[in-house]
C-alpha positions as CSV (number, residue, x, y, z in Angstrom):
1,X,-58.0,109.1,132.0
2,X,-54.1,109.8,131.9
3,X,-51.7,107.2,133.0
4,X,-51.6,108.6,136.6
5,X,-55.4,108.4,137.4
6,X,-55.6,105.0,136.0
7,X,-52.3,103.9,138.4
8,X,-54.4,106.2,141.5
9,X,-57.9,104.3,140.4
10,X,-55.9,101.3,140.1
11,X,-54.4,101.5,143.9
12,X,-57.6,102.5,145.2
13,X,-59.4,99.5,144.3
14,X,-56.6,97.8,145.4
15,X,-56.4,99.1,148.7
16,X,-60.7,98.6,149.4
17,X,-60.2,94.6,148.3
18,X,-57.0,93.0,149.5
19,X,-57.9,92.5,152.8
20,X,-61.4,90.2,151.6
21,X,-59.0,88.3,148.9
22,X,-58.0,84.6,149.5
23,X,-54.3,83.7,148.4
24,X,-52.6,80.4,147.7
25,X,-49.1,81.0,147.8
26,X,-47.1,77.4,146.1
27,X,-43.6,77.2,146.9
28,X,-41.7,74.2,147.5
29,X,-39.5,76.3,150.2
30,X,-41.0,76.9,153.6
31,X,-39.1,79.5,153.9
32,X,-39.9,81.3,150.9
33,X,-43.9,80.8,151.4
34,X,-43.5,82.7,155.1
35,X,-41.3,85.4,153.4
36,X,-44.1,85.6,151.0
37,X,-46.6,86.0,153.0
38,X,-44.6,88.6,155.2
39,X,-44.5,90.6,152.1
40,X,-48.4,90.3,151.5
41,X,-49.3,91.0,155.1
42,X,-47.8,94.1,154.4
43,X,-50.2,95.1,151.8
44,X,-52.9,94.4,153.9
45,X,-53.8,90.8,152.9
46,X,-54.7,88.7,156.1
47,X,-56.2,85.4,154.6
48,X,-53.2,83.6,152.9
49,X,-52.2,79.8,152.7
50,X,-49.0,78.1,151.8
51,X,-48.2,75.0,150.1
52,X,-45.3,73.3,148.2
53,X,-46.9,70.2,145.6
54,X,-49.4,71.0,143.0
55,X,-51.0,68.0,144.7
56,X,-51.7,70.0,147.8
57,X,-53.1,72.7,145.4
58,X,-55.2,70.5,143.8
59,X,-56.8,68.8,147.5
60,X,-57.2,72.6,148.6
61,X,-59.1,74.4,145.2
62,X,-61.8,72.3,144.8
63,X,-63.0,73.1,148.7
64,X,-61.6,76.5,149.0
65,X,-62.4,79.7,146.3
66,X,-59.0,81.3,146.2
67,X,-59.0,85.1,144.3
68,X,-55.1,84.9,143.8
69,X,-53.1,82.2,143.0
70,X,-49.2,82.8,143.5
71,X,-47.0,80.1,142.1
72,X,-43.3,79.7,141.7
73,X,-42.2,77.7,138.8
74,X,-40.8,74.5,140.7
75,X,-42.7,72.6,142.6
76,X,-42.4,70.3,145.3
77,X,-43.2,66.8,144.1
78,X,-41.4,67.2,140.6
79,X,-44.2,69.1,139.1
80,X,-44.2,72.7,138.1
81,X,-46.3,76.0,137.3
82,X,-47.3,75.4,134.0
83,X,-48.1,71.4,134.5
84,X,-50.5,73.1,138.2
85,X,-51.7,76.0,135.5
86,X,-52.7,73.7,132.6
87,X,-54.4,71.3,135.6
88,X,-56.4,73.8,137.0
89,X,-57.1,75.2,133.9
90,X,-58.1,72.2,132.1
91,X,-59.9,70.6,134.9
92,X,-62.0,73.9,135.2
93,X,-60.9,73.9,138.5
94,X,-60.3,78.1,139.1
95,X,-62.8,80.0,137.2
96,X,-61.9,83.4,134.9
97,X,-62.2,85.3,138.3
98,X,-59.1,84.0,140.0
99,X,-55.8,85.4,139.4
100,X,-52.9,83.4,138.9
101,X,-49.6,84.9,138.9
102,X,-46.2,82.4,138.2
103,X,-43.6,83.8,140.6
104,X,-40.3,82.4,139.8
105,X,-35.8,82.3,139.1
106,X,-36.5,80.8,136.3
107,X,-35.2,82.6,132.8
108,X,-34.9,79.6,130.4
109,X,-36.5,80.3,127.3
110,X,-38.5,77.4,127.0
111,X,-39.6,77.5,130.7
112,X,-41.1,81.0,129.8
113,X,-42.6,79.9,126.7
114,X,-43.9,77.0,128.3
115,X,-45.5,79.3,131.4
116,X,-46.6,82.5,128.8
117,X,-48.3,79.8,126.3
118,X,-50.7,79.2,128.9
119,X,-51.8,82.7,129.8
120,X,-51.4,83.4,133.1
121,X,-52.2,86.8,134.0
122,X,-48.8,88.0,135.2
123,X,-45.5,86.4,136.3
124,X,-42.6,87.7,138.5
125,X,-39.0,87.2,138.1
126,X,-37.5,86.8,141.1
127,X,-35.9,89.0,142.9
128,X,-38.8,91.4,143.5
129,X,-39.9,93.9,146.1
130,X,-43.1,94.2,147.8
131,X,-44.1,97.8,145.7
132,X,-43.4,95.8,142.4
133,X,-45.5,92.8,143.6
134,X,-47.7,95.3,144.9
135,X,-48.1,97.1,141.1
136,X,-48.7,94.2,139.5
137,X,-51.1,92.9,141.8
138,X,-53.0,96.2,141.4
139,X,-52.8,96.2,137.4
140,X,-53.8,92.4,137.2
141,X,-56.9,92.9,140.0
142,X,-58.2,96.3,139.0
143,X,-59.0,94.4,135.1
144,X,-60.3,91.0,136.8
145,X,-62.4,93.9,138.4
146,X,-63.6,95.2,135.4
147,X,-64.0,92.0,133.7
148,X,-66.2,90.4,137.0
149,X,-69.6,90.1,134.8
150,X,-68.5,88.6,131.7
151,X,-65.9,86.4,133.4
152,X,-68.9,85.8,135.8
153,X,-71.0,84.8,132.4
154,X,-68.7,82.9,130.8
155,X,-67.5,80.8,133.6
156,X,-71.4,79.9,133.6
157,X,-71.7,79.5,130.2
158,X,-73.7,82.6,129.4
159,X,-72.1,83.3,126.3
160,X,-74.5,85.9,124.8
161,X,-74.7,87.9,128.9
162,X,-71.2,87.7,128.4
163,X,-70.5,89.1,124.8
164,X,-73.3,92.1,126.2
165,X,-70.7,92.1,129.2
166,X,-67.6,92.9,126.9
167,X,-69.6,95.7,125.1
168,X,-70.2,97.3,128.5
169,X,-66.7,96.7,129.6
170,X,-65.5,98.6,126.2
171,X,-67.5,101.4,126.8
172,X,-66.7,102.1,130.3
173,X,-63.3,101.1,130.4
174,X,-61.7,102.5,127.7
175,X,-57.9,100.9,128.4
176,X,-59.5,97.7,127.7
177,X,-61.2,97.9,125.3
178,X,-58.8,95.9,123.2
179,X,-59.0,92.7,125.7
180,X,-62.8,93.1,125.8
181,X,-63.5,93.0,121.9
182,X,-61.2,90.0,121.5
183,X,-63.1,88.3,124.4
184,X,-66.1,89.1,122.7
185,X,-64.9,87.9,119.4
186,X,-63.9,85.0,120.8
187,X,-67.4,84.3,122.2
188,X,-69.1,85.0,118.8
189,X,-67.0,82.3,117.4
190,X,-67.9,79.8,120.2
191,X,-71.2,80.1,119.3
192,X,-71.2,79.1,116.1
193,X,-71.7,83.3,115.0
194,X,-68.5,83.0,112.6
195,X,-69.6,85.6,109.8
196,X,-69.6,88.2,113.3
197,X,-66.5,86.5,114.7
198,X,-64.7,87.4,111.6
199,X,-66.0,90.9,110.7
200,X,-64.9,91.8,114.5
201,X,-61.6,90.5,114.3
202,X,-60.5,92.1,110.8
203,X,-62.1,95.4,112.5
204,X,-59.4,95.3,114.9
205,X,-56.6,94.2,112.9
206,X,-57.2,96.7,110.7
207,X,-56.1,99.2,113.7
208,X,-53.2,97.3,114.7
209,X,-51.3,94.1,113.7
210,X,-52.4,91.4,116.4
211,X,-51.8,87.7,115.9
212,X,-54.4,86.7,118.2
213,X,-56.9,88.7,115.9
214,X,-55.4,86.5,112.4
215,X,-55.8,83.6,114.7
216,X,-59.8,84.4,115.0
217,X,-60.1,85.1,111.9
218,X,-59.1,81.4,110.8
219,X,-61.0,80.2,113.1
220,X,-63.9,81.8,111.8
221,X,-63.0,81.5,108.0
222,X,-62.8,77.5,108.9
223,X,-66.5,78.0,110.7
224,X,-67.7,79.4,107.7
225,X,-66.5,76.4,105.3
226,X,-63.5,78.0,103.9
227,X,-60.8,75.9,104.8
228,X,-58.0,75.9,102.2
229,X,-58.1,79.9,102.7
230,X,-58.1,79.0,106.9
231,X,-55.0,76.6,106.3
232,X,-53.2,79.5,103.8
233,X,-53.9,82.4,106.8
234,X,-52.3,79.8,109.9
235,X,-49.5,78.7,107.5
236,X,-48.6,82.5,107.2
237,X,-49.3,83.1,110.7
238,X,-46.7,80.4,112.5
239,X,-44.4,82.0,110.2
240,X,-44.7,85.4,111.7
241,X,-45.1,84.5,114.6
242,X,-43.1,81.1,115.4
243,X,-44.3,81.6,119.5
244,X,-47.9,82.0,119.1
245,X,-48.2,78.2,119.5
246,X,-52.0,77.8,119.3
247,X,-51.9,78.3,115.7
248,X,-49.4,75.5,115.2
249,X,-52.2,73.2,117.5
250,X,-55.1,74.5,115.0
251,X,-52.9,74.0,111.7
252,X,-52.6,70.7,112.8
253,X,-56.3,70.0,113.0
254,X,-57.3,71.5,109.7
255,X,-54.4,69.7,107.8
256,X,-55.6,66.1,109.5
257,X,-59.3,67.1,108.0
258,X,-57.6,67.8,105.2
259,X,-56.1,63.9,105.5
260,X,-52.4,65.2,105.7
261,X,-51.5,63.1,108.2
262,X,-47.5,64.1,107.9
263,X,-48.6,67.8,107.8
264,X,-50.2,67.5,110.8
265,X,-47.9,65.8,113.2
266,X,-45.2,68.4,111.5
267,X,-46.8,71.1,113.0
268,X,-47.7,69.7,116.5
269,X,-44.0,69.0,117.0
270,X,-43.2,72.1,115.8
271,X,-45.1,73.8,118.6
272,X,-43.7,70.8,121.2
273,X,-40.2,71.6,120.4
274,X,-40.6,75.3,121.2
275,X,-42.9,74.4,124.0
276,X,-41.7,70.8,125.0
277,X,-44.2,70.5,128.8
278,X,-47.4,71.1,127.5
279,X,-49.0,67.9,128.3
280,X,-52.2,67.6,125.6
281,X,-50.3,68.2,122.8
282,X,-48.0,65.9,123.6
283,X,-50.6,63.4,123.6
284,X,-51.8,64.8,120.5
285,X,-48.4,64.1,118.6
286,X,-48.2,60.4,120.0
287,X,-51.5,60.2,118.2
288,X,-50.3,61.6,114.9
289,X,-47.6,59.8,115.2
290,X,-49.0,56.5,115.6
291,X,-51.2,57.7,112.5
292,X,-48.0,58.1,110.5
293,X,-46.4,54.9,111.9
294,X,-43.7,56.9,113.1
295,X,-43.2,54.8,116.2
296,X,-39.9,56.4,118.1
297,X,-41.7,59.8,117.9
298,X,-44.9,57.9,119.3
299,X,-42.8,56.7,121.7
300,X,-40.9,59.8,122.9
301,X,-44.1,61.4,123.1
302,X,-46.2,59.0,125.1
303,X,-43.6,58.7,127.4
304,X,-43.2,62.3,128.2
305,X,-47.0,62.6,128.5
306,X,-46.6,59.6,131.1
307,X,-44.3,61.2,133.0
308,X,-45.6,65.1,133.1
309,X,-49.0,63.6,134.3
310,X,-48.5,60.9,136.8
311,X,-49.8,61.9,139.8
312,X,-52.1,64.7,138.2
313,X,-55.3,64.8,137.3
314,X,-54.3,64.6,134.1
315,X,-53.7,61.5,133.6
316,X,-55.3,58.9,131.7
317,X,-55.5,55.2,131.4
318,X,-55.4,55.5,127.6
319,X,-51.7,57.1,128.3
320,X,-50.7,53.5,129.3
321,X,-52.5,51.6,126.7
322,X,-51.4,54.1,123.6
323,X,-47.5,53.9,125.3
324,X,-47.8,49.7,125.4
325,X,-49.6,49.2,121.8
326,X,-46.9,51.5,120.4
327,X,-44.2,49.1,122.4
328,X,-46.0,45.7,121.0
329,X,-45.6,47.3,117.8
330,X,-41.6,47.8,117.7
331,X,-41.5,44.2,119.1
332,X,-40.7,45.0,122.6
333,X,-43.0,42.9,124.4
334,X,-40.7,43.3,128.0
335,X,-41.2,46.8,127.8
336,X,-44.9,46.6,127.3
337,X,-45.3,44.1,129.9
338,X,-43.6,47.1,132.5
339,X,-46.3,49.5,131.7
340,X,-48.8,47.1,132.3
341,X,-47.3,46.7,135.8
342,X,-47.1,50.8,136.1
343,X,-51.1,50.9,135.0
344,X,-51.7,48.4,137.9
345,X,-49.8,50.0,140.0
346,X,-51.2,53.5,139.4
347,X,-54.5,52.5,139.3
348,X,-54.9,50.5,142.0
349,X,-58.4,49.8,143.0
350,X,-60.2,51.2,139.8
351,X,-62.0,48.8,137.4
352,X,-61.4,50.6,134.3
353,X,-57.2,50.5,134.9
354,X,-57.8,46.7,135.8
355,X,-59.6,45.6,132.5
356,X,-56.9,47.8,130.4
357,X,-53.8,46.2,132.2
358,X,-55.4,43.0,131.3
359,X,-55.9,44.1,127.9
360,X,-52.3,44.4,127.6
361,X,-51.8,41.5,129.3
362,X,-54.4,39.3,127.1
363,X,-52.5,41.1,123.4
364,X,-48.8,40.3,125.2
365,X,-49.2,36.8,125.7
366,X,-50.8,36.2,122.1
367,X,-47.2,38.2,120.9
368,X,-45.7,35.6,123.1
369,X,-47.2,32.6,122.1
370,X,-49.5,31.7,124.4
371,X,-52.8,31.2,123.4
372,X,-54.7,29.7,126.4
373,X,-53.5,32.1,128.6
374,X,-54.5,35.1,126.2
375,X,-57.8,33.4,125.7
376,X,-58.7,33.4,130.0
377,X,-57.2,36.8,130.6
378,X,-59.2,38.2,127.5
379,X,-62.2,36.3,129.3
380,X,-61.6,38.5,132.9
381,X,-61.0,41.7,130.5
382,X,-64.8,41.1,128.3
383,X,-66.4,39.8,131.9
384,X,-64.6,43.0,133.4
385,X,-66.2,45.2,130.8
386,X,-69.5,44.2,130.9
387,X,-69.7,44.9,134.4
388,X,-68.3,48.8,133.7
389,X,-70.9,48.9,131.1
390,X,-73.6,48.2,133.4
391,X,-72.8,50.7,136.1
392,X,-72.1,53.2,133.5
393,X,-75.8,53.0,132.5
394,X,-77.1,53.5,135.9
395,X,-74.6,55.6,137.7
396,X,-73.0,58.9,136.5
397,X,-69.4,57.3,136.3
398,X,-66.9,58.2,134.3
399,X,-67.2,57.1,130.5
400,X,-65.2,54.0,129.4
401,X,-62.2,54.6,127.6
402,X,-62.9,54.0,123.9
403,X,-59.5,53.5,122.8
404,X,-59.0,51.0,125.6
405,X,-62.5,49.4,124.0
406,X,-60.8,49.0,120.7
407,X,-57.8,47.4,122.0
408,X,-60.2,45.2,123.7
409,X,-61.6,44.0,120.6
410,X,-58.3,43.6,119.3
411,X,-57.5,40.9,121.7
412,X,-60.8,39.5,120.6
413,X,-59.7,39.0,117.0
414,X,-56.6,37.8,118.0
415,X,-58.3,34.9,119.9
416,X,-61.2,34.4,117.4
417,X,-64.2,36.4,118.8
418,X,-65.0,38.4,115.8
419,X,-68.5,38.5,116.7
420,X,-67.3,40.4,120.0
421,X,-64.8,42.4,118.0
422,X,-67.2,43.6,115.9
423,X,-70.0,44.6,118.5
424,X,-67.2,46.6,120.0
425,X,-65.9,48.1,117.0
426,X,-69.6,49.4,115.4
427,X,-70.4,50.7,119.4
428,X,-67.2,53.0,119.9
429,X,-67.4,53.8,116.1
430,X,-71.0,55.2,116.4
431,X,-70.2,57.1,119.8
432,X,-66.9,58.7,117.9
433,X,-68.0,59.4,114.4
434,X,-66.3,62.9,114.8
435,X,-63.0,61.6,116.1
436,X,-60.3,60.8,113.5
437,X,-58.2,59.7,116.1
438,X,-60.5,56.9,117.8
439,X,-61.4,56.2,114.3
440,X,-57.9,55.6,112.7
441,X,-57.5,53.2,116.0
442,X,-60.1,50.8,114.6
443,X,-59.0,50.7,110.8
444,X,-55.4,50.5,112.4
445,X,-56.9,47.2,114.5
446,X,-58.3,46.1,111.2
447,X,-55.6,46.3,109.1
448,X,-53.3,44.9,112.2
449,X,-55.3,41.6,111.4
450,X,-55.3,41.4,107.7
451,X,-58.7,42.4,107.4
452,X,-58.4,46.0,106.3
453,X,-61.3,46.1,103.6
454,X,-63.5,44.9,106.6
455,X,-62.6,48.0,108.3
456,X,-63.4,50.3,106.4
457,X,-67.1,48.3,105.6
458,X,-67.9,49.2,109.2
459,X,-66.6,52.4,109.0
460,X,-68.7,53.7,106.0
461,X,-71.6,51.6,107.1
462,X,-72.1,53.2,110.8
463,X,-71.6,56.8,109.3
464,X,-74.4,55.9,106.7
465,X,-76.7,54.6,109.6
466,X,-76.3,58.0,112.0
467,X,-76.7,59.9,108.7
468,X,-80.2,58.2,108.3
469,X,-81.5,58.4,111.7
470,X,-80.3,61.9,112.4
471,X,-82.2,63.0,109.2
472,X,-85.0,61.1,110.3
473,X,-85.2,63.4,113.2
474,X,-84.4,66.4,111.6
475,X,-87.1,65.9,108.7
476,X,-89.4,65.1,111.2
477,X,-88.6,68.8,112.9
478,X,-88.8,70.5,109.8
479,X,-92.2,69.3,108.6
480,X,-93.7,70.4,112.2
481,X,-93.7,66.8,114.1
482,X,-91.9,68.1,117.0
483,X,-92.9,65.4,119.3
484,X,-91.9,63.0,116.7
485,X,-88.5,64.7,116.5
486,X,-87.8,64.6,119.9
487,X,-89.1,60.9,120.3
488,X,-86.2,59.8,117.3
489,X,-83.6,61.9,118.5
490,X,-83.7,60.7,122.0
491,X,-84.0,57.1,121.1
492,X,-81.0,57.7,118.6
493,X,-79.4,59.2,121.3
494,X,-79.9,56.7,124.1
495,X,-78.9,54.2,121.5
496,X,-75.6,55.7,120.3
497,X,-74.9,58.5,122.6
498,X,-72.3,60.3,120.1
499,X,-71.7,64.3,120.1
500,X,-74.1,64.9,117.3
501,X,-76.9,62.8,118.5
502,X,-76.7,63.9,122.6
503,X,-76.8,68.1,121.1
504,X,-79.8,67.0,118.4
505,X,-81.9,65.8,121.1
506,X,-81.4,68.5,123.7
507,X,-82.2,70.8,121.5
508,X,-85.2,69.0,120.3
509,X,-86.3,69.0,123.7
510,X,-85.7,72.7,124.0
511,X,-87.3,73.6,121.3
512,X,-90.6,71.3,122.2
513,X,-90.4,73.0,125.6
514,X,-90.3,76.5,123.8
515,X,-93.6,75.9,122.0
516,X,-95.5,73.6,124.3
517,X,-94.1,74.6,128.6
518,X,-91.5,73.3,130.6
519,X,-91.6,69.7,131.3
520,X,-89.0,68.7,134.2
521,X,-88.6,65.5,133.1
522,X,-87.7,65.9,129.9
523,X,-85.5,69.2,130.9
524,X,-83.7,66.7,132.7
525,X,-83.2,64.8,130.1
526,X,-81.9,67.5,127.8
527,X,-79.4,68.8,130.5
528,X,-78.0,65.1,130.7
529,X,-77.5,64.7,126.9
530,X,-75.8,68.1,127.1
531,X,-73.8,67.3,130.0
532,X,-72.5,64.0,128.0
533,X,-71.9,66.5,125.2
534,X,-70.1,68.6,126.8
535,X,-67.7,66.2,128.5
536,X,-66.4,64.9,125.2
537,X,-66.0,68.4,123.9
538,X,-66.8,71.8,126.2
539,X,-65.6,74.2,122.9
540,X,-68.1,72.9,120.2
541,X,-70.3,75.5,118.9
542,X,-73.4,72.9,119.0
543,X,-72.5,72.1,123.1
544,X,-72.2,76.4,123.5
545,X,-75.1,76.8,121.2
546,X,-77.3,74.1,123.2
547,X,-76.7,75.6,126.4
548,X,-77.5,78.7,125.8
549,X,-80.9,77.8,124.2
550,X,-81.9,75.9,128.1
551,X,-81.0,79.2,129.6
552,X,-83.7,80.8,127.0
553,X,-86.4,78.4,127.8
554,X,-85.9,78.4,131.3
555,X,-86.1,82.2,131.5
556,X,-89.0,82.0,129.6
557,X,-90.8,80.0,132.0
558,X,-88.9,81.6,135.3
559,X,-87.3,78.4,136.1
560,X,-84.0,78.8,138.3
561,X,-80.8,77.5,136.1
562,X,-78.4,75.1,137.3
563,X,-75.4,76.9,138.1
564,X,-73.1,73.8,136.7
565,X,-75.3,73.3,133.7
566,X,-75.9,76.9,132.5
C-alpha cells in the first residue's frame, strides 16, 4: 500500500468514526475550548466537552469513556499536560484505547521533553489549522484502530491474547509492524518470557538502530540474571541517547541492587534535570537521596514532588512525612512543624493523614524537649493505628503507609516502647522484603537510635523466616501435596501479606483448581491475594504471570472473568 492509499484508508476510517467519538477538550481559556470545538464540529464530531483544571478532567474520566483527549499544556489550576497525562496514566484512569493528544504554544525544551517522555500519541504546536488537526487525528486514530484488540487485551491484562493480537496486527498491517513487535516484545518480557523478549528485540535492532529495542534487551538480559552485562548495555545507552530517560530510571534500579547507592541517585537526577516535572521520579531521588544522606537534594526533591502533586491524585501522605523527617534531620524543627500543619490541612478528615501528622508531631516535640507531651501524642498516634489496622482487615481500604509505620515506631523508641517499635519494625519488614527503599528506612531508624547492629538482626532474621515458610510451601508443591501447599502459602500469606507470599498462594490456588475444579471460594481468595499483589507492583512478571494463569483456569471451567481482575 503506497503512501496515498494509506492517507485515503486513513481518511476513510476517519470519516465513518468521528461522529461516535467522545472528546475532552482541556484548556484553561473559554475561549479557546469553543474555538476548539468550532474546529472539530467541522470534522463532523458532535459529542465534545470542555474543561480548564485537570481536576475537572479527573471528576469527569472516571464516569465518562472519552476516545480523544485534547489537552493544552497549561492548565487552569497551576497544573499542566504532562502532570493530567502522568495522572491518568498512572492511575489507569484512560485505557490504551483513548487518544490523547497535548495541544499547546509551548516550545521550551524541557516542557517538550517533559510532555514526549511520557508518550502521548501526538501533540500540536499551536497555531494549527483544522486540515492539520484533521491529519493527525486521522494518523493517530486509524493505528488505535488497528491496535483495538491488543490494546483491548492488554488493558485487561491478557497478555498472551494480546502478544497473539500484535502478531495479527503485523501481518495485516504492514506500516506497523514495527510498533506491533515492540509491543509484543514488551509483553514477553512482562511475563517473565525474557530469553523471547530478548531474541525479538536483537531481531529488530538488527534491521535498524532503535533505542527502545537496546532498552528491552536490558531489561531482558537483567530477567535472565545477567546484570553486570544489563548495567554495561544502559550505561552505553544514556550515553547515546541522553533523552531516552527510561533508561536513566532503570540504571538507577540495577545500580541500587547493585548497592551503589551514589550511582543510583546520579542517574535519577540525571534524568530529573533533563526532565525536571515528572513527579515519581522525583520521589524516587528524595529517596536516594535520603539513602546517601544527601539532605538539600532530599530536600529539593520532596519539595517539588509536594508541590507538582497537591491537589492530584498523586499525592501521598508519605510525601509529607519523607519532606518533615528530612527537615528534623537538618535541625529545622519550625520547618517540620509547617508541614505537619499542611498534612492536616490537606487531609482533612482522613485517619491515615491524622496519625502521620501526629507522628510528626510526637518525633518534634522529643527534638524539642518535651517528653510528656511526645509520650500522649505518640499514645493518640499507636491508639490511632490500631484502629486503621482493624478496618483494614475487614474493609478493602487503602493500605497503611509503611514508611509512615516506621516513623511511628521511631517515636516509639524515642519514648521507650521498644517492644512496640519492634512489632512494627519485623510487620512492615515482612510485608516489604523486596523494597530497598522501605527497608533502608528501618536500618536508618535503627542506626538514628544507636542501635544499628539491632537493625540489621531484624533484618536478616525476617528474610531467613519468609525464606523458610515460602520453601515450606514450595516443597510441599513439588512433592505432590497440593492441598498442603495451598494450606501454607495462604496462611503465610494472611500472616505477612508481602509480594512474594500474596503471588505464591494464588497461584497455589490456581494450580489446585487446575487439577481438582473450580472452587469459588478459594478463586476468591486467589483474585484478592492477586489484587493486593498487584497494588504494590502492577509490572512484576509474578503479578502478570499470576493473572494470566486465573484466566486459564477459568476458561477451562467456562467461568465468566472479572473484567477488573483479568
Amino acid at each position: 500500500m503506497d503512501a496515498s492509499e494509506l492517507a485515503a484508508q486513513q481518511l476513510f476510517q476517519l470519516q465513518g468514526d468521528l461522529k461516535t467519538k467522545k472528546v475532552l477538550v482541556v484548556d484553561r481559556h473559554p475561549d479557546a475550548r469553543n474555538a476548539m470545538r468550532m474546529m472539530l464540529s467541522t470534522l463532523g464530531i458532535i459529542s465534545v466537552q470542555g474543561v480548564g483544571s485537570a481536576a475537572e478532567v479527573l471528576r469527569l474520566v472516571k464516569s465518562n469513556g472519552y476516545d480523544i483527549i485534547l489537552s493544552d499544556y497549561q492548565l487552569e489550576d497551576g497544573r499542566d499536560g504532562q502532570q493530567l497525562l502522568e495522572e491518568l496514566r498512572y492511575k489507569k484512569l484512560i485505557s490504551l484505547s483513548t487518544l490523547f493528544m497535548v495541544v499547546t504554544g509551548e516550545r521550551s525544551y524541557k516542557n517538550v521533553v517533559s510532555v514526549a517522555e511520557l508518550a502521548p500519541d501526538d501533540y500540536l504546536i499551536k497555531p494549527f489549522t483544522a486540515d492539520q488537526l484533521q491529519q493527525r487525528l486521522a494518523r493517530a486514530l486509524f493505528k488505535k484502530f488497528a491496535f483495538h484488540q491488543a490494546y483491548r487485551n492488554v488493558d485487561r491484562g491478557r497478555y498472551e491474547d494480546g502478544i497473539a493480537a500484535c502478531i495479527q496486527v503485523a501481518e495485516q498491517y504492514p506500516q506497523y509492524q514495527l510498533d506491533a513487535r515492540h509491543l509484543q516484545a514488551n509483553l514477553l518480557n512482562s511475563l517473565g518470557r525474557f530469553a523471547e523478549g530478548e531474541a525479538l528485540y536483537r531481531q529488530l535492532l538488527e534491521q535498524k538502530e532503535l533505542a527502545w529495542a537496546r532498552m528491552g534487551i536490558a531489561v531482558a538480559v537483567h530477567g535472565q540474571g545477567r546484570i553486570e552485562e544489563a548495567i554495561g548495555q544502559l550505561e552505553a545507552l544514556v550515553q547515546d541517547y541522553p533523552e531516552y530517560l527510561a533508561a536513566f530510571d532503570f540504571l538507577a534500579r540495577l545500580r541500587e541492587e547493585q548497592g551503589d547507592a551514589q550511582g543510583a541517585q546520579q542517574a535519577l537526577q540525571a534524568a530529573a534535570a533533563i526532565s525536571p516535572n515528572n513527579t515519581l521520579r522525583q520521589r524516587a531521588v528524595g529517596d536516594m537521596a535520603v539513602r546517601n544522606n544527601d539532605l538539600e537534594a532530599a530536600e529539593r526533591a520532596y519539595n517539588t514532588v509536594l508541590n507538582r502533586s497537591r491537589g492530584s491524585s498523586l499525592r501521598s501522605i508519605d510525601d509529607y512525612a519523607n519532606l518533615s523527617r528530612v527537615m528534623l534531620e537538618k535541625g529545622n524543627i519550625a520547618g517540620a512543624k509547617l508541614v505537619a500543619q499542611d498534612l492536616r490541612r490537606d487531609w482533612r478528615g482522613d485517619k491515615q493523614g491524622e496519625m502521620a501528622s501526629l507522628v510528626i508531631d510526637s518525633l518534634v516535640q522529643t527534638r524539642e524537649g518535651s517528653p510528656e507531651k511526645a509520650a500522649k501524642t505518640l499514645a493518640s498516634a499507636l491508639e490511632l493505628h490500631k484502629t486503621l489496622v482493624a478496618e483494614g482487615k475487614s474493609d478493602n481500604k487503602r493500605p497503611l503507609s509503611q514508611k509512615v509505620s516506621v516513623d511511628l515506631a521511631h517515636a516509639c523508641m524515642a519514648n521507650g516502647k521498644d517492644e512496640d517499635a519492634q512489632s512494627l519494625m519485623r510487620q512492615v519488614a515482612a510485608e516489604n522484603n523486596e523494597d530497598r527503599s522501605v527497608l533502608a528506612h528501618i536500618q536508618g531508624v535503627f542506626e538514628k537510635t544507636g542501635n544499628a547492629e539491632a537493625g540489621k538482626a531484624l533484618l536478616e532474621s525476617v528474610s531467613r523466616e519468609i525464606i523458610d515458610i515460602n520453601n515450606k510451601g514450595v516443597l510441599a508443591a513439588r512433592s505432590g501435596d497440593f492441598e498442603g501447599s495451598v494450606q501454607l502459602l495462604i496462611e503465610a500469606a494472611e500472616r505477612v501479606p508481602n509480594l512474594q507470599f500474596l503471588v505464591n498462594a494464588a497461584k497455589s490456588i490456581y494450580t489446585l483448581m487446575d487439577q481438582k475444579g473450580w472452587q469459588p471460594e478459594q478463586a476468591e481468595r486467589a483474585r484478592r491475594y492477586l489484587e493486593q499483589a498487584r497494588s504494590r507492583s502492577p509490572d512484576d512478571p509474578r503479578v502478570i504471570s499470576g493473572r494470566e494463569m486465573y484466566q486459564r483456569v477459568a476458561r477451562k471451567y467456562g467461568v465468566p472473568m472479572d473484567e477488573e481482575h483479568g
